[in-house]
N, CA and C atoms of all chains as a GROMACS GRO file, in nm:
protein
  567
    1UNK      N    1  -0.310   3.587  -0.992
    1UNK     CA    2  -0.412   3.560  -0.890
    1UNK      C    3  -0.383   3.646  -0.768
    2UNK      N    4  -0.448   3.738  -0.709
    2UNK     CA    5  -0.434   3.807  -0.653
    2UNK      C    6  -0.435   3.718  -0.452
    3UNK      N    7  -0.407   3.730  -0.394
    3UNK     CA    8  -0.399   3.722  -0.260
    3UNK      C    9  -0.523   3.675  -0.169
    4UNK      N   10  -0.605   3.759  -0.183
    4UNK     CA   11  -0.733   3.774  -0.175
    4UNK      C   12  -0.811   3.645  -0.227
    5UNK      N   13  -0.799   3.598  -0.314
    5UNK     CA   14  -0.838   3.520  -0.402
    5UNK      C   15  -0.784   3.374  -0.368
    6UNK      N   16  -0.665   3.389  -0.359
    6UNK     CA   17  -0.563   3.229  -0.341
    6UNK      C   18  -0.598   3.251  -0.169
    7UNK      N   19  -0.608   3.280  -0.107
    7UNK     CA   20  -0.710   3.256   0.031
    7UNK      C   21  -0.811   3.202   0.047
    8UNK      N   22  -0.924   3.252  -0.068
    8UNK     CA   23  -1.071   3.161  -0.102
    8UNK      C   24  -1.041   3.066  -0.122
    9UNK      N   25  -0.943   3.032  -0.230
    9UNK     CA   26  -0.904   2.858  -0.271
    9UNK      C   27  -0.904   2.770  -0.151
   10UNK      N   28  -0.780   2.880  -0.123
   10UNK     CA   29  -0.733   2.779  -0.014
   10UNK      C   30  -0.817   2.751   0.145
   11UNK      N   31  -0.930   2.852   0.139
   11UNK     CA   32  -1.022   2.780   0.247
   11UNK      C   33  -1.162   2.693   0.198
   12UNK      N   34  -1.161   2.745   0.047
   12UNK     CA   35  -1.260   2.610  -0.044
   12UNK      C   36  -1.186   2.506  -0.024
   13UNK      N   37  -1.077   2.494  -0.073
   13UNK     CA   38  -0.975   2.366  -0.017
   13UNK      C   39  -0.964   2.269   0.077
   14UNK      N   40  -0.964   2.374   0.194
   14UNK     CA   41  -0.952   2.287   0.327
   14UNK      C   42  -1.132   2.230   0.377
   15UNK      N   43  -1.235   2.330   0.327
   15UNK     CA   44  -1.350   2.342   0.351
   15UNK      C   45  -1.364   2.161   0.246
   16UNK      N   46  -1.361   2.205   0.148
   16UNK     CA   47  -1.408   2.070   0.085
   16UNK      C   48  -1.325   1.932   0.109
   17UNK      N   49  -1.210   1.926   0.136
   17UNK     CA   50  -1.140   1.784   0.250
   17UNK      C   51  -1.171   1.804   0.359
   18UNK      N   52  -1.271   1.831   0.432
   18UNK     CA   53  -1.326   1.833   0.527
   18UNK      C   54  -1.443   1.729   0.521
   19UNK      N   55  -1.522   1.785   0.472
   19UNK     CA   56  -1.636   1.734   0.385
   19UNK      C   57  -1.626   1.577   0.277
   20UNK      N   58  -1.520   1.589   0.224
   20UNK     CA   59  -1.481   1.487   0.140
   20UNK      C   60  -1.463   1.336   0.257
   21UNK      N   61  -1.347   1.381   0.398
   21UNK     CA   62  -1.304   1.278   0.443
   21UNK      C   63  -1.429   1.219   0.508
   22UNK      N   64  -1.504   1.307   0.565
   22UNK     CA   65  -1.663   1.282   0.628
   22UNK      C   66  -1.695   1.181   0.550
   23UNK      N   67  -1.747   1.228   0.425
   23UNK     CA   68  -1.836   1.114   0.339
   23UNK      C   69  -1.746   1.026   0.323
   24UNK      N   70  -1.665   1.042   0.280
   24UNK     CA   71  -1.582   0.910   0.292
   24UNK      C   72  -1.574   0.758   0.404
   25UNK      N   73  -1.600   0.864   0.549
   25UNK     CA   74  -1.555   0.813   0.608
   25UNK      C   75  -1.710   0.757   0.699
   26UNK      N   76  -1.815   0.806   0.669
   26UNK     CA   77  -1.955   0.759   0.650
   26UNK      C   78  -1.970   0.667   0.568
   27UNK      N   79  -1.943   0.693   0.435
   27UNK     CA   80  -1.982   0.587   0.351
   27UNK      C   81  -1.880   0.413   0.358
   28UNK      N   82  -1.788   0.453   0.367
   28UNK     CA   83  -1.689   0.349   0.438
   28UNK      C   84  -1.774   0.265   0.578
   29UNK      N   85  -1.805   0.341   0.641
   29UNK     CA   86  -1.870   0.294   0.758
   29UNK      C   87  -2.022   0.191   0.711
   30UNK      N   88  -2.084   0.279   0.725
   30UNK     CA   89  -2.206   0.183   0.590
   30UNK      C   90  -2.164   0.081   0.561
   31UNK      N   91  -2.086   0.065   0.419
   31UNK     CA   92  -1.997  -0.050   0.360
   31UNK      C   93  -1.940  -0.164   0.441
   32UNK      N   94  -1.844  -0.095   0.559
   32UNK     CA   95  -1.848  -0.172   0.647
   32UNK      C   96  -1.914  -0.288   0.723
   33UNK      N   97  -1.974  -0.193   0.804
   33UNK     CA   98  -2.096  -0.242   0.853
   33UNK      C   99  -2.188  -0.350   0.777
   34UNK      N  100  -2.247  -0.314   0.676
   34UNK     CA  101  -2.331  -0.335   0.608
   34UNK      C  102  -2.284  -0.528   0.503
   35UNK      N  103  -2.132  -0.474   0.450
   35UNK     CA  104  -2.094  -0.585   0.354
   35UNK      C  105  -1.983  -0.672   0.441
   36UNK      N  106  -1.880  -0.592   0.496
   36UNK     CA  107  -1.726  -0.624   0.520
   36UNK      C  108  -1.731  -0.680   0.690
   37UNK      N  109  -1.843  -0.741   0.716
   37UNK     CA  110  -1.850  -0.756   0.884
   37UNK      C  111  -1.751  -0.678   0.969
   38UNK      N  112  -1.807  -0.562   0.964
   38UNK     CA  113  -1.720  -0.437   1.039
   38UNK      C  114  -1.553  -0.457   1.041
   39UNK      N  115  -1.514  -0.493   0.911
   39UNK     CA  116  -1.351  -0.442   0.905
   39UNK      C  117  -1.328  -0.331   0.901
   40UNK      N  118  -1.190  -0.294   0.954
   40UNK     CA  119  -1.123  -0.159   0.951
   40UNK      C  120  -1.084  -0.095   0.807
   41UNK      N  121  -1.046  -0.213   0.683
   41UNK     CA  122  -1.023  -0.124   0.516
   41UNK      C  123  -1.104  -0.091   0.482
   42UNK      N  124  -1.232  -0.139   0.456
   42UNK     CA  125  -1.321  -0.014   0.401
   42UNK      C  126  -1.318   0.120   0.416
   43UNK      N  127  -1.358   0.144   0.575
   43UNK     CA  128  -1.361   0.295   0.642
   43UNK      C  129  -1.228   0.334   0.596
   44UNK      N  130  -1.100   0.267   0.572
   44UNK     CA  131  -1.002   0.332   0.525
   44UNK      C  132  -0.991   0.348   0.389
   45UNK      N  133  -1.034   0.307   0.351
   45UNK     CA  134  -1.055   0.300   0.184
   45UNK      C  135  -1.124   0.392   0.129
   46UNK      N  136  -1.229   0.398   0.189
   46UNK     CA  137  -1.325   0.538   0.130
   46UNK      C  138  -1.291   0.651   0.180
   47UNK      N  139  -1.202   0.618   0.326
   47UNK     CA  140  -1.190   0.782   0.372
   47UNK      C  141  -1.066   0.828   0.287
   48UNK      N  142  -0.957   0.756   0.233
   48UNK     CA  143  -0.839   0.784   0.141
   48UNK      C  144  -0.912   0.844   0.039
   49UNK      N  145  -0.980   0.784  -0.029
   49UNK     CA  146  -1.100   0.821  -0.149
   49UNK      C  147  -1.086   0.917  -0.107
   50UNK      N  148  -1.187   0.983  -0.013
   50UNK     CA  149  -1.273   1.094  -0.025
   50UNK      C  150  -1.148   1.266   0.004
   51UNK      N  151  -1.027   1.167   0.068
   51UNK     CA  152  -0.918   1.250   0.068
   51UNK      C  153  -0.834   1.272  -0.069
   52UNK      N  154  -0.851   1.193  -0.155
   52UNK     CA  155  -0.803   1.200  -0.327
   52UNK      C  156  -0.880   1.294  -0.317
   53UNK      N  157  -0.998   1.238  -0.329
   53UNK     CA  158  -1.111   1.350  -0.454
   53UNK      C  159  -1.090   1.510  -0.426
   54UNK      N  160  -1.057   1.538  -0.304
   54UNK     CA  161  -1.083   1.678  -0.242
   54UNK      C  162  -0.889   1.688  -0.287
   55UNK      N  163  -0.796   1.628  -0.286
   55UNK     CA  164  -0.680   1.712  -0.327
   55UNK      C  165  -0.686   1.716  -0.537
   56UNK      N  166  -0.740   1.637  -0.587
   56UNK     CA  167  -0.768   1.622  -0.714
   56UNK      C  168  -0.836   1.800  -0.671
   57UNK      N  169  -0.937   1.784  -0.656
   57UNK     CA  170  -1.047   1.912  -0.658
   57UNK      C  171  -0.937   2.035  -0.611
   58UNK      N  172  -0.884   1.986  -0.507
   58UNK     CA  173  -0.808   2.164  -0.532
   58UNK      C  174  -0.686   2.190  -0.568
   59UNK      N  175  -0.646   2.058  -0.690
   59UNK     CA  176  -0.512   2.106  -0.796
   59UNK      C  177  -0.574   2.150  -0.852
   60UNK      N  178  -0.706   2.142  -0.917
   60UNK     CA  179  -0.791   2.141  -1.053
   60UNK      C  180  -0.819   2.305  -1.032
   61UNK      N  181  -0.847   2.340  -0.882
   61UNK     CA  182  -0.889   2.456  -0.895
   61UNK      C  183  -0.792   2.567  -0.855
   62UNK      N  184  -0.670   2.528  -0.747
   62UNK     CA  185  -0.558   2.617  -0.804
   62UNK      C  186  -0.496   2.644  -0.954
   63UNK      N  187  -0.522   2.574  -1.021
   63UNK     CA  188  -0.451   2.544  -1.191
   63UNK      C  189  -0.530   2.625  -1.263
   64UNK      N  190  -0.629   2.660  -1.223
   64UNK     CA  191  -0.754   2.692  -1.349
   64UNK      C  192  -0.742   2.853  -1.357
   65UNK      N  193  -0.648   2.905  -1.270
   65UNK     CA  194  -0.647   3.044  -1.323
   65UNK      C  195  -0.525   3.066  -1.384
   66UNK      N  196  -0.469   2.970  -1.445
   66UNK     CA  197  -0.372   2.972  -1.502
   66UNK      C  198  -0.385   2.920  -1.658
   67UNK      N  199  -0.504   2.851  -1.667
   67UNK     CA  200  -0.553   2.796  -1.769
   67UNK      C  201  -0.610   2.882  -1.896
   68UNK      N  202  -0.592   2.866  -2.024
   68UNK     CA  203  -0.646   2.924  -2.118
   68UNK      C  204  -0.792   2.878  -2.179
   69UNK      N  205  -0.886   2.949  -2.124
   69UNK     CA  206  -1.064   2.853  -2.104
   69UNK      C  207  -1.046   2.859  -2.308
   70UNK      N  208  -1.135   2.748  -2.350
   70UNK     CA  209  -1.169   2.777  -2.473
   70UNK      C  210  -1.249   2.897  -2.508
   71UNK      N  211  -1.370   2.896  -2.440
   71UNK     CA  212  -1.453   3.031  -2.494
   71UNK      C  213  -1.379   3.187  -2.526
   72UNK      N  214  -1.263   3.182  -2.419
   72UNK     CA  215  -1.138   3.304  -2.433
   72UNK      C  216  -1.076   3.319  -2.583
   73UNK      N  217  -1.062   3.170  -2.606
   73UNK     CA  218  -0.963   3.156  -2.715
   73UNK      C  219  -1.065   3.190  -2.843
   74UNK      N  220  -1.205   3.126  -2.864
   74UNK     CA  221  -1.266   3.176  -2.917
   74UNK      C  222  -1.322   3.295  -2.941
   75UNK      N  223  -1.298   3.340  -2.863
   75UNK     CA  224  -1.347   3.529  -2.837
   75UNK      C  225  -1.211   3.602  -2.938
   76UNK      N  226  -1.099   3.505  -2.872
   76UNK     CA  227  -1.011   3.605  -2.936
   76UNK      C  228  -0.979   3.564  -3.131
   77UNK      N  229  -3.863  -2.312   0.113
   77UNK     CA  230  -3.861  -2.170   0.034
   77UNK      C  231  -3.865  -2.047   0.100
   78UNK      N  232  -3.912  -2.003   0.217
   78UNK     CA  233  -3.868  -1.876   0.294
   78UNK      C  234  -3.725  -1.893   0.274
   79UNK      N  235  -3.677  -2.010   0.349
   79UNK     CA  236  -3.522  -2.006   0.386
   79UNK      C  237  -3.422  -1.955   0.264
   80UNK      N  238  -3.467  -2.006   0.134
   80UNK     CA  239  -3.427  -1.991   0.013
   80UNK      C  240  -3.429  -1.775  -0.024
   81UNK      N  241  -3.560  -1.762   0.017
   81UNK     CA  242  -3.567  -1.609  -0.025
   81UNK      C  243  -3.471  -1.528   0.081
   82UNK      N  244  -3.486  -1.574   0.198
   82UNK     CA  245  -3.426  -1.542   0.317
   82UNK      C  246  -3.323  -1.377   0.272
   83UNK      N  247  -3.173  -1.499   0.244
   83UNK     CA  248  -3.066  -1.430   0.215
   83UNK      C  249  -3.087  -1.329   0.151
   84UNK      N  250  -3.161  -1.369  -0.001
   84UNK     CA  251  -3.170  -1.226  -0.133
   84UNK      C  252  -3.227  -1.098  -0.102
   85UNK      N  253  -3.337  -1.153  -0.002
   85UNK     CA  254  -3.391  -1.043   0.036
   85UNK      C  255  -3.308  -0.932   0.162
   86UNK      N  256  -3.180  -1.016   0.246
   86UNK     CA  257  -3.094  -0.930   0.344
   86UNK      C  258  -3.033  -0.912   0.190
   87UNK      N  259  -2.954  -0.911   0.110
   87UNK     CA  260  -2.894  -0.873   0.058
   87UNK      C  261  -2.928  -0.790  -0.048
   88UNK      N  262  -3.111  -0.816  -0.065
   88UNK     CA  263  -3.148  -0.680  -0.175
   88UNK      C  264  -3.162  -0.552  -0.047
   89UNK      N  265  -3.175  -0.567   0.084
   89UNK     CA  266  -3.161  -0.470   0.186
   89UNK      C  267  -3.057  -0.412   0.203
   90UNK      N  268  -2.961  -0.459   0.185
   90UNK     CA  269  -2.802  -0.400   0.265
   90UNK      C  270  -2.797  -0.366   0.084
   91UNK      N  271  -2.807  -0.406  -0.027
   91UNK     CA  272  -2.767  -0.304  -0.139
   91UNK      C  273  -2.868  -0.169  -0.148
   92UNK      N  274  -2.994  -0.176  -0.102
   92UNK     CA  275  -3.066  -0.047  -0.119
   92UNK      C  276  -3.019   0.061  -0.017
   93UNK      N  277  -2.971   0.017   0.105
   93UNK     CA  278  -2.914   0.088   0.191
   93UNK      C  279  -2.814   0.127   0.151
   94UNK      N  280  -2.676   0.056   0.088
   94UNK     CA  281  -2.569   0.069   0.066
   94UNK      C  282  -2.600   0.201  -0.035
   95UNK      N  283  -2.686   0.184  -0.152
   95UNK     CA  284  -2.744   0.232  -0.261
   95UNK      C  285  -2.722   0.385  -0.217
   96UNK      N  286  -2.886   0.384  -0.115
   96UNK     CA  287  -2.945   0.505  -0.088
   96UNK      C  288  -2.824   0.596  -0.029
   97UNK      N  289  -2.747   0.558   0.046
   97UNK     CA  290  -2.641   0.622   0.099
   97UNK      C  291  -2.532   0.670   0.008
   98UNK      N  292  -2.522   0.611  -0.107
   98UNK     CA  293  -2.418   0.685  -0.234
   98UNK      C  294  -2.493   0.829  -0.300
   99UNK      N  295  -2.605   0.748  -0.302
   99UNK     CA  296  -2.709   0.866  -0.401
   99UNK      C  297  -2.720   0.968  -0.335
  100UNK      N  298  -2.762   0.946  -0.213
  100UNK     CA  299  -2.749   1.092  -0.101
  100UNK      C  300  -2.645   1.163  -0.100
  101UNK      N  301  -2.517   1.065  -0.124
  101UNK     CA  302  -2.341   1.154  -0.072
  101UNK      C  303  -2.359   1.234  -0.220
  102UNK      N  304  -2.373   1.193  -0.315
  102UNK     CA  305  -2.386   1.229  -0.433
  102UNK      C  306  -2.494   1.383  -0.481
  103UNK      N  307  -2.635   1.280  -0.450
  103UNK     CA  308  -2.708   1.429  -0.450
  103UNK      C  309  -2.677   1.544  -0.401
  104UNK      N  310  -2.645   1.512  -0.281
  104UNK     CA  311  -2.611   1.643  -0.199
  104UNK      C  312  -2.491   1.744  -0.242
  105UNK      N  313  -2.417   1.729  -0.310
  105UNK     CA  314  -2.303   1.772  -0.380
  105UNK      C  315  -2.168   1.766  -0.276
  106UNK      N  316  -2.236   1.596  -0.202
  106UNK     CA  317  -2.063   1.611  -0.125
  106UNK      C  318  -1.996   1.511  -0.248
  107UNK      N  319  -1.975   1.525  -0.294
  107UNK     CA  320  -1.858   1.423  -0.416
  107UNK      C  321  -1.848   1.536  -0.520
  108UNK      N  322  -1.909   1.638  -0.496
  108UNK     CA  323  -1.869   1.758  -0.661
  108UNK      C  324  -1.756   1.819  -0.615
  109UNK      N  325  -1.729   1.907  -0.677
  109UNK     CA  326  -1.616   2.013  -0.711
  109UNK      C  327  -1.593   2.081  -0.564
  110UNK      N  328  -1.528   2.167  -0.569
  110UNK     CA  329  -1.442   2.252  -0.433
  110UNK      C  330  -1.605   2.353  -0.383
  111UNK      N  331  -1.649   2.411  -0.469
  111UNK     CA  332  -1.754   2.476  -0.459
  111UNK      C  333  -1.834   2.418  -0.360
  112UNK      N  334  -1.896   2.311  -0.441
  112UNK     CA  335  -1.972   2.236  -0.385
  112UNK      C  336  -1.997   2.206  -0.205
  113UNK      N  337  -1.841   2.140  -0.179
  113UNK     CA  338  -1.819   2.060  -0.116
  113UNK      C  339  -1.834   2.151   0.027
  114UNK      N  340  -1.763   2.314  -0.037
  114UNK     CA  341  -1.764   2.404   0.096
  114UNK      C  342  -1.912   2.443   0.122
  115UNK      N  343  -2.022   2.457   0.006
  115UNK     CA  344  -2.156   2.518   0.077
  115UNK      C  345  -2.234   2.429   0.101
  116UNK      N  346  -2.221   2.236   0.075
  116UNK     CA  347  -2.238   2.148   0.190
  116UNK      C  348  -2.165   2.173   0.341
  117UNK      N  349  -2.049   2.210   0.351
  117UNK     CA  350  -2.015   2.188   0.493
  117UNK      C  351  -2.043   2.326   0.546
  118UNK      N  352  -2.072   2.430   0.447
  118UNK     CA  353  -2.159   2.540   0.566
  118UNK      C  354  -2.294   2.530   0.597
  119UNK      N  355  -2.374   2.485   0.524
  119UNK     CA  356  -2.518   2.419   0.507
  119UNK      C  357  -2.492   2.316   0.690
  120UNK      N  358  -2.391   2.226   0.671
  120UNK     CA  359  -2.449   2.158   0.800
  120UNK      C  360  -2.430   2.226   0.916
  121UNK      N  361  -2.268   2.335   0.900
  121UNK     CA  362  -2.289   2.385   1.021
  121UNK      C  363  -2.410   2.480   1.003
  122UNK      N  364  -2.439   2.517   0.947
  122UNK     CA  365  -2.568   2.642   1.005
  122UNK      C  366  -2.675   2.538   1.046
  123UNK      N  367  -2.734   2.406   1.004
  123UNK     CA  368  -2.786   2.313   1.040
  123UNK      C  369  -2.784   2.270   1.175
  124UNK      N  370  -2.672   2.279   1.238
  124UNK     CA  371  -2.586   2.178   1.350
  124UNK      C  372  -2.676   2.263   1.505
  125UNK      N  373  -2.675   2.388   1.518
  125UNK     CA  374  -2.765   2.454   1.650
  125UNK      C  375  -2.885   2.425   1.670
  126UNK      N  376  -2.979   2.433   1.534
  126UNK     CA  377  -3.092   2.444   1.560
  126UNK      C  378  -3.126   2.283   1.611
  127UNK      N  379  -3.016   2.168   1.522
  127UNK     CA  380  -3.108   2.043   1.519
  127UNK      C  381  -3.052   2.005   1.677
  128UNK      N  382  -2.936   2.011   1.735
  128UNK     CA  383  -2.879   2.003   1.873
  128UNK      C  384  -3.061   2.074   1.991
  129UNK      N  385  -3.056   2.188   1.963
  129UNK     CA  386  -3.148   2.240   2.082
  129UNK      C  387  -3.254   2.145   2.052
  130UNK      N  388  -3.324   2.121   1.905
  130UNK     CA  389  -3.467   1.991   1.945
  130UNK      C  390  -3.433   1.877   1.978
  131UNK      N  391  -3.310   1.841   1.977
  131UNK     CA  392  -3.295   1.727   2.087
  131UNK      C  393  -3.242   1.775   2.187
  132UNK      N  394  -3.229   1.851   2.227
  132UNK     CA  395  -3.216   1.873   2.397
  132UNK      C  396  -3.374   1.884   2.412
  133UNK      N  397  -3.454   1.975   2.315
  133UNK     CA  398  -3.605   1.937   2.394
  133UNK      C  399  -3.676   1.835   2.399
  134UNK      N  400  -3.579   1.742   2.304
  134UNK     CA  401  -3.702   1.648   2.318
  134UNK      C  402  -3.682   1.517   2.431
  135UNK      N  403  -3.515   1.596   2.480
  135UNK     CA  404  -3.522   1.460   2.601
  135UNK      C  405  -3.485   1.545   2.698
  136UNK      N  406  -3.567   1.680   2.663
  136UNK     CA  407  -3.575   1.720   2.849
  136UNK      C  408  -3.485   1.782   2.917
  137UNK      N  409  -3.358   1.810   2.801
  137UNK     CA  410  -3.234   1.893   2.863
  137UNK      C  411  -3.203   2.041   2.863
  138UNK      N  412  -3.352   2.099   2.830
  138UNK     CA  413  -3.284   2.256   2.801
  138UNK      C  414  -3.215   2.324   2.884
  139UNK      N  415  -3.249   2.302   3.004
  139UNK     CA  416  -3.185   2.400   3.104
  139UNK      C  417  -3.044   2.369   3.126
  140UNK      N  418  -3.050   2.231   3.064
  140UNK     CA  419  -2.889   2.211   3.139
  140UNK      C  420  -2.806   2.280   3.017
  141UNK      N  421  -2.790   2.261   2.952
  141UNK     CA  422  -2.718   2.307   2.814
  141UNK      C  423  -2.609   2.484   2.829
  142UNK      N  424  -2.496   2.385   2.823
  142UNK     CA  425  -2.434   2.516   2.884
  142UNK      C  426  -2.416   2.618   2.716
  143UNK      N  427  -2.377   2.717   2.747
  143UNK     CA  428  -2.387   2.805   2.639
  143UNK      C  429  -2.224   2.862   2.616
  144UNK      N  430  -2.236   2.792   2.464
  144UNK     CA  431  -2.058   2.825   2.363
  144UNK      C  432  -1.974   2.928   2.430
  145UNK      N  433  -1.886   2.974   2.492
  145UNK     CA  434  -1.800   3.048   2.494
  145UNK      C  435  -1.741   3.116   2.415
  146UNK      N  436  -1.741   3.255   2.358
  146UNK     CA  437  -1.677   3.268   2.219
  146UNK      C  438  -1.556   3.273   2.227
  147UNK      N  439  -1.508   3.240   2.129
  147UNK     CA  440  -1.326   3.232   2.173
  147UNK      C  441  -1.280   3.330   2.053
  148UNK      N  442  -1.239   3.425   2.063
  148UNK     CA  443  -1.218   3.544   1.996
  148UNK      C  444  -1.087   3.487   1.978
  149UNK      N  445  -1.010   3.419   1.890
  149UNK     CA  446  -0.883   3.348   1.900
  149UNK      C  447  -0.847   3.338   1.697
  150UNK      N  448  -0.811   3.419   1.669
  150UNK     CA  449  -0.788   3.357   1.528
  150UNK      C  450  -0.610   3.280   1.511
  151UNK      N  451  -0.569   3.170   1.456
  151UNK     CA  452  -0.459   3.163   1.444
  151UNK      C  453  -0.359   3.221   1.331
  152UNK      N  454  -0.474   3.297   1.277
  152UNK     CA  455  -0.396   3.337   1.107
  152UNK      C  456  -0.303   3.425   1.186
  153UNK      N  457  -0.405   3.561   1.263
  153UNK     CA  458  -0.346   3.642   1.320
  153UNK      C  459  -0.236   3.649   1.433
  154UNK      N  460  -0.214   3.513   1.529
  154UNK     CA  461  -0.100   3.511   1.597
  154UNK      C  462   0.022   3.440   1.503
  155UNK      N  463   0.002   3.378   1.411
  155UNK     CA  464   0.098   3.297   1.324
  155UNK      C  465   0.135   3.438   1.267
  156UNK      N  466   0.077   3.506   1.217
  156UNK     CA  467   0.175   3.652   1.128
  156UNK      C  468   0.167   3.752   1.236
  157UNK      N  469   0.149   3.730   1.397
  157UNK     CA  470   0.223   3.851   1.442
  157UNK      C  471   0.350   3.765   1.502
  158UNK      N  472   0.348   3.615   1.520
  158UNK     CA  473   0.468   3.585   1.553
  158UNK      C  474   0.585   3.612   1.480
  159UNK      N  475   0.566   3.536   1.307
  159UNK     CA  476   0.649   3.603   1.226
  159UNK      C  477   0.685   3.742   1.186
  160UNK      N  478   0.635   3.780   1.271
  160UNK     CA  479   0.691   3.938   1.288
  160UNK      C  480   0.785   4.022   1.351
  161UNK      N  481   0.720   3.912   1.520
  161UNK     CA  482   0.844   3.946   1.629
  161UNK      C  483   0.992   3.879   1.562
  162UNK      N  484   0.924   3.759   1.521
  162UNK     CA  485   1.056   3.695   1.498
  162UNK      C  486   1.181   3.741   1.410
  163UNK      N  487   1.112   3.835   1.316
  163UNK     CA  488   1.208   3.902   1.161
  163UNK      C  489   1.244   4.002   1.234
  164UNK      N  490   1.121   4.088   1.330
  164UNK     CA  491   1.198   4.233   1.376
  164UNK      C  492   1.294   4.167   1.494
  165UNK      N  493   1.295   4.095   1.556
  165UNK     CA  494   1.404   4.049   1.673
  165UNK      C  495   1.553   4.002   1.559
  166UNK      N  496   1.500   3.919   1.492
  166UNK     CA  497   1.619   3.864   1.393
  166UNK      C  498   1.710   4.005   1.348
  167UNK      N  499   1.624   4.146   1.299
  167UNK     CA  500   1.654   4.236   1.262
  167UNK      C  501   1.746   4.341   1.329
  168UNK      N  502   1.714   4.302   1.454
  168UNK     CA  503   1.711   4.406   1.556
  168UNK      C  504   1.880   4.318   1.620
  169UNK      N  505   1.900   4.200   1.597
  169UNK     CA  506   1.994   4.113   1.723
  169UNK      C  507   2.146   4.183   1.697
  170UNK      N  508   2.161   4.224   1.623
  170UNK     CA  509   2.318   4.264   1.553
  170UNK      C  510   2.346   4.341   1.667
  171UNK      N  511   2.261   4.480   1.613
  171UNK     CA  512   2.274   4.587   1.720
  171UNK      C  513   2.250   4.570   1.875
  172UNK      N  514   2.170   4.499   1.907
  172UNK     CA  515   2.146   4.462   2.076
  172UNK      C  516   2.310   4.309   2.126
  173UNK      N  517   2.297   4.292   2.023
  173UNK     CA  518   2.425   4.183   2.084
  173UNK      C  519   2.542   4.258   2.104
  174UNK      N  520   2.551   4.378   1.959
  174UNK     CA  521   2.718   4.482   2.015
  174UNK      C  522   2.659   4.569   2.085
  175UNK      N  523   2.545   4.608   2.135
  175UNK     CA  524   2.530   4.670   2.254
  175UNK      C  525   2.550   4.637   2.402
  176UNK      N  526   2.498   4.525   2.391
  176UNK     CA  527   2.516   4.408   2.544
  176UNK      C  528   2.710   4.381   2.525
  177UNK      N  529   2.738   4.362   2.446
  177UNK     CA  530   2.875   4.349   2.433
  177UNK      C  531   2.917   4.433   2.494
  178UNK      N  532   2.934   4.548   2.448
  178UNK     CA  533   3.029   4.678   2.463
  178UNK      C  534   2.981   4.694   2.637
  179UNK      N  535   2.852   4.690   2.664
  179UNK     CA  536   2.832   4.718   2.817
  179UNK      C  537   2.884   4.606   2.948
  180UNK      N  538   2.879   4.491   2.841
  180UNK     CA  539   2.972   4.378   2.947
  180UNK      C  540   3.124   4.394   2.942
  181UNK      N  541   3.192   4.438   2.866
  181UNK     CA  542   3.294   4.469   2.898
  181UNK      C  543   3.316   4.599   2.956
  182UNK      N  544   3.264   4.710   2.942
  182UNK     CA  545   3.274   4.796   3.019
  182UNK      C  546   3.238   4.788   3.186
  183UNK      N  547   3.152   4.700   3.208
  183UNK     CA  548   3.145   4.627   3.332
  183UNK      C  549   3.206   4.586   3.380
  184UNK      N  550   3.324   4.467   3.292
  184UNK     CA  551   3.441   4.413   3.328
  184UNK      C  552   3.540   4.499   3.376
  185UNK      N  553   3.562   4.593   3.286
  185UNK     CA  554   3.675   4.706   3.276
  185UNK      C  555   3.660   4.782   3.407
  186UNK      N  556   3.544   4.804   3.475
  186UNK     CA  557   3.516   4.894   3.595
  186UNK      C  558   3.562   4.772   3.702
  187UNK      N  559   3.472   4.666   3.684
  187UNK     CA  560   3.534   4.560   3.816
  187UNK      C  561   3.710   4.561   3.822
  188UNK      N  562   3.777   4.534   3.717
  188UNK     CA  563   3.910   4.544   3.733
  188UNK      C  564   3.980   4.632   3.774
  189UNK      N  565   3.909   4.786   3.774
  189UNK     CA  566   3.962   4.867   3.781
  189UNK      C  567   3.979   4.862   3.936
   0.00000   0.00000   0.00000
């Protein structure tokens, strides 16, 4: 993986836990609000969520150029 | 019987709300992949100027609205010129310490004299 490249990741990375803790931390709020008579775990709950999903998302996508895709294997 | 429907109906409300607000985080591709997630959060900032100025017009604030400062400031670039000074100083200390050496004692050596 060239340099160049593991830079994109890594600002898709930070770009999408950005984004992730937001909704998280919106939708937590909602929930809140809405079910949990404005407790503080929800908003923490979904914003942890939305902080998984986005480090899940960029093991998955540092790893994948390391990965052997099937269609490759089939080609070969 | 109102009183009876009362509740179901706050609570078929707060689930369509609750609802509509997943489906949106969802549609929008903030819950997808890395891809995704970054050309949602450039989508809002390019979003974020235009929708700011129609509410300044619409309550009357244009004139006041002070205007962004650009801050020509990257940190990538002072973080790798610091680590730079720091390796060429690290590099450099041998020779400047037996230099300062040799001239403080020759300093000494003249005062005594």
């Amino acid at each position: 993986m060239s340099e160049k490249e593991l830079g994109k990741k890594w600002d898709r990375c930070l770009a999408d836990g950005v984004t992730k803790l937001g909704t998280g931390l919106g939708l937590g709020i909602v929930f809140s609000v809405l079910f949990f008579k404005r407790r503080t775990w929800p908003i923490t709950l979904f914003s942890g969520a939305g902080l998984g999903m986005a480090y899940s998302n960029c093991q998955n996508d540092l790893r994948s150029h390391y990965l052997l895709h099937r269609r490759k294997k089939q080609e070969q | 019987m109102a009183a009876r429907i009362w509740p179901l109906v706050k609570l078929a409300t707060k689930v369509t709300i609750a609802g509509g607000a997943v489906y949106v985080a969802c549609d929008s591709g903030l819950l997808g992949n890395s891809e995704q997630g970054s050309e949602a959060l450039e989508k809002a900032k390019a979003a974020v100027p235009p929708a700011l100025e129609e509410w300044m017009k619409y309550f009357g604030l244009e004139a006041q609205r002070p205007t962004m400062p650009r801050i020509e400031f990257s940190p990538v670039n002072s973080w790798n010129a610091g680590v730079r000074w720091t390796i060429s100083s690290l590099s450099d200390a041998p020779t400047r310490v037996s230099e300062y050496t040799s001239q403080g004692l020759q300093y000494i050596k003249d005062l005594v004299k």
